[in-house]
C-alpha positions as YAML, in Angstrom:
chain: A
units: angstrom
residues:
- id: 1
  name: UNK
  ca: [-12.90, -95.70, -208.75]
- id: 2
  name: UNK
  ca: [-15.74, -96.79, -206.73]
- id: 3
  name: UNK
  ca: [-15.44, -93.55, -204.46]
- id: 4
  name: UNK
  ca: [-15.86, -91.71, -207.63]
- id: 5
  name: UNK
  ca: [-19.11, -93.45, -209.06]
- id: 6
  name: UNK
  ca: [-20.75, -93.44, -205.55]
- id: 7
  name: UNK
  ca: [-22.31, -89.93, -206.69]
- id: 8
  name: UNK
  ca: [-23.97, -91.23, -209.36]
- id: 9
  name: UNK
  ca: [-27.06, -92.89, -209.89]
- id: 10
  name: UNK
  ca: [-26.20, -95.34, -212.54]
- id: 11
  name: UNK
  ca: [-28.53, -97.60, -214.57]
- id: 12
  name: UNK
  ca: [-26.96, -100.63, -216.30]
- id: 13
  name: UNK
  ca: [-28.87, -102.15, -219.20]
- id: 14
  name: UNK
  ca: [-27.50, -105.21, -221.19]
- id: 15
  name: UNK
  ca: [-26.97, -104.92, -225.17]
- id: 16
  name: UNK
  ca: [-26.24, -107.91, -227.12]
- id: 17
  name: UNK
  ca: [-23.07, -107.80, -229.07]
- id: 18
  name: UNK
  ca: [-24.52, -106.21, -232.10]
- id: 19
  name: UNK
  ca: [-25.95, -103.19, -230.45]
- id: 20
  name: UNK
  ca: [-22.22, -102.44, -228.92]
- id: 21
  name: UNK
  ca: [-20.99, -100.17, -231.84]
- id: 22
  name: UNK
  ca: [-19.15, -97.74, -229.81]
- id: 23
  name: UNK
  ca: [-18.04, -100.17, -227.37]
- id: 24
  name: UNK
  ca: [-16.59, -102.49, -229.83]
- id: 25
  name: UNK
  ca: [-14.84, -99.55, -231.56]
- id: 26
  name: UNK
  ca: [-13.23, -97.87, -228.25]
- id: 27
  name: UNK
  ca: [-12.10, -101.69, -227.60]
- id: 28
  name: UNK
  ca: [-10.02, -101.49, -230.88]
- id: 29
  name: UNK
  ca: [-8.21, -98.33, -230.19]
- id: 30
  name: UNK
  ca: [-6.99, -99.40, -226.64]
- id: 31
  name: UNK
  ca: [-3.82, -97.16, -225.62]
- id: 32
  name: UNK
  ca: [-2.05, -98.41, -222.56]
- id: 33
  name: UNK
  ca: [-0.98, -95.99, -219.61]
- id: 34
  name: UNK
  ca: [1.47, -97.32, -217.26]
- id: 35
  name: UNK
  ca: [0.47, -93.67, -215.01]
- id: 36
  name: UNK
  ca: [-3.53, -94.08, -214.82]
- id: 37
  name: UNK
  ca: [-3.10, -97.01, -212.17]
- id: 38
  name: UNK
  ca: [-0.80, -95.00, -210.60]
- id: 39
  name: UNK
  ca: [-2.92, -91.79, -210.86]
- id: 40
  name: UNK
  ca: [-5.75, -93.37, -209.07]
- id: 41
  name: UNK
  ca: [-4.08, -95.32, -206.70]
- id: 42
  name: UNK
  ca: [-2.82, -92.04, -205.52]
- id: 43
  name: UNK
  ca: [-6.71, -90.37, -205.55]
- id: 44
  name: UNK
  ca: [-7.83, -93.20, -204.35]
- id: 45
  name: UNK
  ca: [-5.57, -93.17, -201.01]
- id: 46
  name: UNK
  ca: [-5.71, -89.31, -200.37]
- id: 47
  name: UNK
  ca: [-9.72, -89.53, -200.47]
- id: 48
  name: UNK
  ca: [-9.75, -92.52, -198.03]
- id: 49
  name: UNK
  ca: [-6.92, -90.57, -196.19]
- id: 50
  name: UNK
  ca: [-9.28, -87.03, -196.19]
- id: 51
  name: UNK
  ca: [-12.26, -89.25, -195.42]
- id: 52
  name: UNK
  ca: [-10.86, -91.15, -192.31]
- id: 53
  name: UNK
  ca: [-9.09, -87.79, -190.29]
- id: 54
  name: UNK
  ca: [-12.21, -86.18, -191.33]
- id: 55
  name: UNK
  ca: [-14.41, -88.92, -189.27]
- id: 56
  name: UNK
  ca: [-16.33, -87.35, -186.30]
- id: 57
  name: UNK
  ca: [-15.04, -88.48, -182.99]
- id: 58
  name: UNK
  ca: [-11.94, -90.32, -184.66]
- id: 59
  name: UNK
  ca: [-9.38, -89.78, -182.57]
- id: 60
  name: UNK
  ca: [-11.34, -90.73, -179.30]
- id: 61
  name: UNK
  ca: [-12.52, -94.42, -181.54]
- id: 62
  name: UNK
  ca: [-8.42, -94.37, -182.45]
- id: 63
  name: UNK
  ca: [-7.89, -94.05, -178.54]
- id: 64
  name: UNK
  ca: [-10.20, -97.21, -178.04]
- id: 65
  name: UNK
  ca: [-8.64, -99.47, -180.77]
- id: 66
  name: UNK
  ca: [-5.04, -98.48, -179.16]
- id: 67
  name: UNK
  ca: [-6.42, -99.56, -175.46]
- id: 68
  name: UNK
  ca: [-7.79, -102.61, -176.84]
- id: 69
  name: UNK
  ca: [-5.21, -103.22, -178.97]
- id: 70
  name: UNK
  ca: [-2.41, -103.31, -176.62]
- id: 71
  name: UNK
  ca: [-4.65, -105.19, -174.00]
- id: 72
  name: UNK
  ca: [-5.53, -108.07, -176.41]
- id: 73
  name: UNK
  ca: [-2.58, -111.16, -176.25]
- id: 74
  name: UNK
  ca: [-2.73, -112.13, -180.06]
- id: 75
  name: UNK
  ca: [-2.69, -108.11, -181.16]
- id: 76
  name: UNK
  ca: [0.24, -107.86, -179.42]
- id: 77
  name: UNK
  ca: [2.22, -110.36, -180.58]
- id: 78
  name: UNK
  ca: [1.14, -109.52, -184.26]
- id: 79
  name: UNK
  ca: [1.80, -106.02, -183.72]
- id: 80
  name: UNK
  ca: [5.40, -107.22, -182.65]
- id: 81
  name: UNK
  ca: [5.74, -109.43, -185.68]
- id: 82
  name: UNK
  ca: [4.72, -106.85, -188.02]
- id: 83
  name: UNK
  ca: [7.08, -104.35, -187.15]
- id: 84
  name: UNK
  ca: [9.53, -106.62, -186.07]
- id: 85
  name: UNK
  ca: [9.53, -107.98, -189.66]
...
């Protein structure tokens, strides 16, 4: 959700209770999704995804981590762990 506001300039001004007409009224007719979590979850990972392979020079950086991974005693050993179970 954050992804999506980032390309907006937003401006957040505080009303007191009284003022919130609309907000109080939209807070009475709540319907609950079970798929919106879901939905965004889902947008959320595929932008990070599109983001991350779209990264200049990632694979050369991904090269880097690997090396350093694989030379570093404690990566190692959690690396085992984790897909060891």
């Amino acid at each position: 959700m954050l992804l999506r506001l980032m390309k907006y300039s937003l401006y957040v001004n505080y009303q007191p209770d009284p003022m919130m007409y609309i907000a109080d009224t939209l807070s009475r007719a709540y319907v609950e999704s079970e798929h919106e979590s879901d939905d965004i979850e889902v947008d959320t990972n595929m932008r990070i995804h599109s983001l991350v392979t779209n990264l200049p020079m990632f694979n050369q950086r991904k090269q880097k981590v690997q090396c350093a991974t694989a030379e570093d005693e404690t990566m190692v050993k959690l690396s085992q762990t984790i897909a060891g179970g």
